[in-house]
C-alpha positions in Angstrom: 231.6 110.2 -48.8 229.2 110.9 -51.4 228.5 107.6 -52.4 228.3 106.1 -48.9 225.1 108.8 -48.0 223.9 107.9 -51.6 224.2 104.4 -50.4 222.4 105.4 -46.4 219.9 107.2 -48.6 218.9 104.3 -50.9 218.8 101.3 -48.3 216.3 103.7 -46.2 214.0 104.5 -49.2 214.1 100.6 -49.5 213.1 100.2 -46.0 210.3 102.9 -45.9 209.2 101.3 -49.4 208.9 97.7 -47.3 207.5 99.5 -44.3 204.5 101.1 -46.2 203.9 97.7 -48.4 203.6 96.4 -45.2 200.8 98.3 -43.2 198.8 98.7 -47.2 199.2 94.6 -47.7 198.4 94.1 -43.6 195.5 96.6 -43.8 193.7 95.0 -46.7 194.2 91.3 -45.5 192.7 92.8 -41.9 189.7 93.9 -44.5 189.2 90.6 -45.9 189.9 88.3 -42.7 186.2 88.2 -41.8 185.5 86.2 -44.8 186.9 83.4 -43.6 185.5 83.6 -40.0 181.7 83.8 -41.5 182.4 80.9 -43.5 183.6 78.9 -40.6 180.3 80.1 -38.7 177.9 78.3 -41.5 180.1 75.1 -40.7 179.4 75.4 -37.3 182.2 76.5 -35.9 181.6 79.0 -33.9 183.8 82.6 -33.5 185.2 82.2 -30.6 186.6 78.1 -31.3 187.8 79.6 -34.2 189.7 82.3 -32.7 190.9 80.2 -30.3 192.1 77.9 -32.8 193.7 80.1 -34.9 195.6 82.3 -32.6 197.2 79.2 -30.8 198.5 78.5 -34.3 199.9 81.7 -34.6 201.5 81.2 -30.9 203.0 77.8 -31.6 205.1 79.1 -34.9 205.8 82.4 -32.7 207.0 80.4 -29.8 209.3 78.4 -32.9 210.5 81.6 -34.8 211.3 83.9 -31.6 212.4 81.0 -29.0 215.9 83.0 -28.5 213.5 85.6 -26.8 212.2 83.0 -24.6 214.5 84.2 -21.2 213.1 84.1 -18.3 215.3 87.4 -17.6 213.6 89.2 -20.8 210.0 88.2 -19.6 210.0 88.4 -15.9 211.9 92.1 -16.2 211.0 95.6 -15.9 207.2 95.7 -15.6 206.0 91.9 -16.2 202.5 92.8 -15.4 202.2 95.0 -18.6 202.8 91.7 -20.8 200.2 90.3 -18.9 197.1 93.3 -19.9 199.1 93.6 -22.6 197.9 89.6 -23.9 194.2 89.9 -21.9 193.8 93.7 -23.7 194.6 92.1 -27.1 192.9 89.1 -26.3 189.5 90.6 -26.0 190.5 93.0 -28.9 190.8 90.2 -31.6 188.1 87.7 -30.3 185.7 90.8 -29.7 186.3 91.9 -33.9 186.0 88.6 -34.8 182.6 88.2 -33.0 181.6 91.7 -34.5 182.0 90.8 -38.0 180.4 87.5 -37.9 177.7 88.5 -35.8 177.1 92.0 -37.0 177.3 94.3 -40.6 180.7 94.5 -41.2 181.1 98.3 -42.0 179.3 99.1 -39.2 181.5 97.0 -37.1 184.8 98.6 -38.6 183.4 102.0 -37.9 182.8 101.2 -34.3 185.8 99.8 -34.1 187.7 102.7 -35.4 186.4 105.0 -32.5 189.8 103.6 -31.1 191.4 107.0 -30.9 189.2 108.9 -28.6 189.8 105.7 -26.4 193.8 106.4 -27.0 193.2 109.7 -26.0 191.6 109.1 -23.0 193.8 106.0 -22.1 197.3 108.2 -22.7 195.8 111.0 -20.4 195.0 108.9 -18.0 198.1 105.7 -17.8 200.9 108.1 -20.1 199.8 111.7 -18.7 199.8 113.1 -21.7 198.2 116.6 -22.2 195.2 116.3 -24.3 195.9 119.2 -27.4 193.2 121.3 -29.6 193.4 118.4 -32.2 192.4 116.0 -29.2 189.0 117.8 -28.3 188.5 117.9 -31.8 189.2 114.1 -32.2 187.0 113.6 -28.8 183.9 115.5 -30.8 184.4 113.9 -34.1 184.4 110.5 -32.7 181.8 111.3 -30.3 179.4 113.3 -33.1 180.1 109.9 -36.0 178.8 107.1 -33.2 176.1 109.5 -32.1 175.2 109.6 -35.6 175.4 106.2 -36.7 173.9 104.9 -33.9 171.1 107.2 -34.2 167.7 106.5 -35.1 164.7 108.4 -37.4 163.0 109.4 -33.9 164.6 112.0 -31.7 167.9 111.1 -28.9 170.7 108.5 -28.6 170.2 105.0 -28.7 172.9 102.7 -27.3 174.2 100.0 -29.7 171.2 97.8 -31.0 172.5 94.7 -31.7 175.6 92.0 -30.4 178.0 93.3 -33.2 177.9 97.1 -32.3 179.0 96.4 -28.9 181.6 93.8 -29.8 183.3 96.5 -32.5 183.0 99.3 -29.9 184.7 96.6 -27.1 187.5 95.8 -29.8 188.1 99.4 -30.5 188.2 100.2 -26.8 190.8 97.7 -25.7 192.6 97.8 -28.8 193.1 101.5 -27.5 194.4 100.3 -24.0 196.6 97.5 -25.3 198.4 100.0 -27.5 198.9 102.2 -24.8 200.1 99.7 -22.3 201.8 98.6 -25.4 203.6 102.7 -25.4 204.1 102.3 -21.6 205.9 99.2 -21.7 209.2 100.1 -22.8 211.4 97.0 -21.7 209.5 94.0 -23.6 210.8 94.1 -27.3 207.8 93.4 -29.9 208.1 89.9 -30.4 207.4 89.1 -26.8 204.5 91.7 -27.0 203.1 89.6 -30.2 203.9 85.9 -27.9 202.1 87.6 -25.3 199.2 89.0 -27.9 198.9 85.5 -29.5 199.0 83.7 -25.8 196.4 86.2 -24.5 193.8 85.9 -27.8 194.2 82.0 -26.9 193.4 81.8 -23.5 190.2 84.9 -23.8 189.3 82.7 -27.1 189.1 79.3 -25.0 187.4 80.7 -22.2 184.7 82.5 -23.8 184.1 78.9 -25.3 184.2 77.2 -22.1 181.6 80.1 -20.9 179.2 79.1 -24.1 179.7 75.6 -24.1 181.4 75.6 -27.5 184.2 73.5 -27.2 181.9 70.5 -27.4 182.0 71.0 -31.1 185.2 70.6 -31.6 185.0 67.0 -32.1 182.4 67.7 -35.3 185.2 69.7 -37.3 185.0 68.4 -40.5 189.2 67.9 -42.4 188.3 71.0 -44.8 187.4 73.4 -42.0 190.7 72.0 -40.3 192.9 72.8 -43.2 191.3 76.5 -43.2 191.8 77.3 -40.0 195.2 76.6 -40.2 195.6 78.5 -43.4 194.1 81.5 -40.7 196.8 80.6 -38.3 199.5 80.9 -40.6 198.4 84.1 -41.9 197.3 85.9 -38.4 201.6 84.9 -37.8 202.8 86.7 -40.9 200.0 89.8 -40.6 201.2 90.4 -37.1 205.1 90.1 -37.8 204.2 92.3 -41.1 202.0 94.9 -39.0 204.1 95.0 -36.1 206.9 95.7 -39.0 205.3 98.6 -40.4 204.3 100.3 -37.1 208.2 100.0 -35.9 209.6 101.8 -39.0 206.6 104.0 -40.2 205.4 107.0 -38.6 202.4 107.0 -36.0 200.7 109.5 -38.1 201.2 108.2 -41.8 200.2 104.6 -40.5 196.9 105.2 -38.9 196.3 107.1 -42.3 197.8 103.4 -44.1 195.6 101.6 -41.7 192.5 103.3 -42.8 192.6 101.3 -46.2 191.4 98.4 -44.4 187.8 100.3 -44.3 188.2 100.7 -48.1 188.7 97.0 -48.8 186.0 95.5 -46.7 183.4 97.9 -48.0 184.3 96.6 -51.3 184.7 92.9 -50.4 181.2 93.5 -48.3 179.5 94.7 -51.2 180.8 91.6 -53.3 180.6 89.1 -50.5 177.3 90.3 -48.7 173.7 92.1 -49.0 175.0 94.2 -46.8 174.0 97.7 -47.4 175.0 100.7 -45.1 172.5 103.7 -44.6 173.2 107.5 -45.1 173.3 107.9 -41.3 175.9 105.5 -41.6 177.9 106.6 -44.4 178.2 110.3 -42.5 178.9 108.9 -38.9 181.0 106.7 -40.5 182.8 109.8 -42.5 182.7 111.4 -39.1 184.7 108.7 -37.3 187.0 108.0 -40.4 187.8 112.1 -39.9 188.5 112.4 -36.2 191.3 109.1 -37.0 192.9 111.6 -39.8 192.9 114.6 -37.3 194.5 112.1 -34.3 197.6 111.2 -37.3 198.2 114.7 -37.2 197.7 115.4 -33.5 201.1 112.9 -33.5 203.0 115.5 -35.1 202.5 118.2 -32.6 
């Protein structure tokens, strides 16, 4: 008896030593992912194409590796319209990030980004009617005090988001937020129809923002190198959602947002290496701010 709870004991270490690996590896690929995206930029290859183009990469190996999912019983049951916000939420989420980091200073971007639980909060009150604890209001002011601060100026009052990239990492972070609680409502789909539908909906949100900008005239100007990277992308956007969604199935909600939070930690290295980038000390302490009230929702989860 003693050997078989030894044995239990050991193969769930194991699996908690995969699960953390997991969400640390995801987290710092998720820091370094914008690299690539600016570098497709200078070739003229704009965001959104490459989104597009990446994503439906990630879609057609999905649609190979999860095919025995593919029943129309499966999709088409309990709540099918979830799937469906569940893709256009995620959709916007990814292509919005992307946009940010190309567009905008990347720590800045990250920060706004990770405002995502106060949205959570708001989102589970509101679609899961969950009651909103002491740790909550405390979340609410942190998050609300850090973007107050960062986006802050010398003179006196708020200022709304200056520039394109602030509001595309406070977008992401918001319906990032709302496709993980859609994600918490929809208890019928399993995950990998959740990722198909993730991957589908960054796709279609991807192609159409093109078609809104005219992009997709450029795709005829891709030069073979630029091809063979963003396929490289496409490949790894599969394996970091398989690995994330991994983590997040087997690690608890409030050790992994505290995981996650080592993807600020790598791209404010790889952005001091990569980039002039330089954030201010109204940053740093809104910044600080926000990274708190995400610690102080991990251990709302407990309660």
């Amino acid at each position: 008896m003693a050997s078989v709870l030894l044995t239990i004991q050991n193969k769930q270490n194991r699996q908690n030593v995969f699960s953390v690996t997991a969400l640390l590896a995801g987290a710092a690929i998720w820091g370094l992912l914008w690299y690539p995206y600016r570098v497709l930029e200078q070739a003229e290859i704009s965001g959104s194409i490459a989104t597009a183009i990446t994503y439906f990469i990630a879609l057609l190996l999905g649609l190979a590796a999860f095919r025995n999912n593919l029943r129309g019983t499966q999709i088409f049951g309990g709540e099918p319209q979830l799937l469906l916000w569940i893709g256009l939420c995620a959709g916007w989420t990814n292509l919005a990030y992307v946009l940010g980091v190309v567009h905008g200073e990347v720590m800045r971007v990250l920060l706004l980004f990770y405002l995502a639980p106060l949205w959570t909060i708001l989102f589970a009150r509101l679609l899961l009617n969950e009651k909103l604890s002491l740790h909550g209001y405390l979340v609410i002011a942190l998050s609300l005090a850090g973007a107050v601060t960062m986006l802050g100026r010398a003179e006196p009052g708020f200022s709304l988001p200056s520039s394109y990239g602030d509001w595309m990492g406070l977008s992401a972070g918001f319906m990032f937020a709302l496709s993980n609680v859609l994600s918490r409502k929809d208890q019928y789909h399993n995950i990998q129809l959740k990722s198909l539908a993730v991957w589908m909906g960054v796709t279609l949100i991807g192609v159409i923002y093109s078609l809104f900008l005219h992009d997709l005239s450029l795709l005829g100007n891709i030069s073979g190198d630029s091809y063979m990277l963003l396929l490289g992308l496409g490949i790894v956007v599969f394996g970091l959602s398989v690995m994330v969604q991994y983590g997040l199935t087997h690690v608890p909600a409030n050790q992994a947002i505290v995981i996650m939070l080592f993807e600020l930690v790598v791209a404010a290295g790889a952005a001091y290496l990569l980039t002039d980038e330089a954030m201010t000390s109204r940053e740093w302490i809104g910044g600080a701010m926000i990274v708190s009230a995400s610690l102080f929702s991990a251990k709302m989860n407990r309660e």
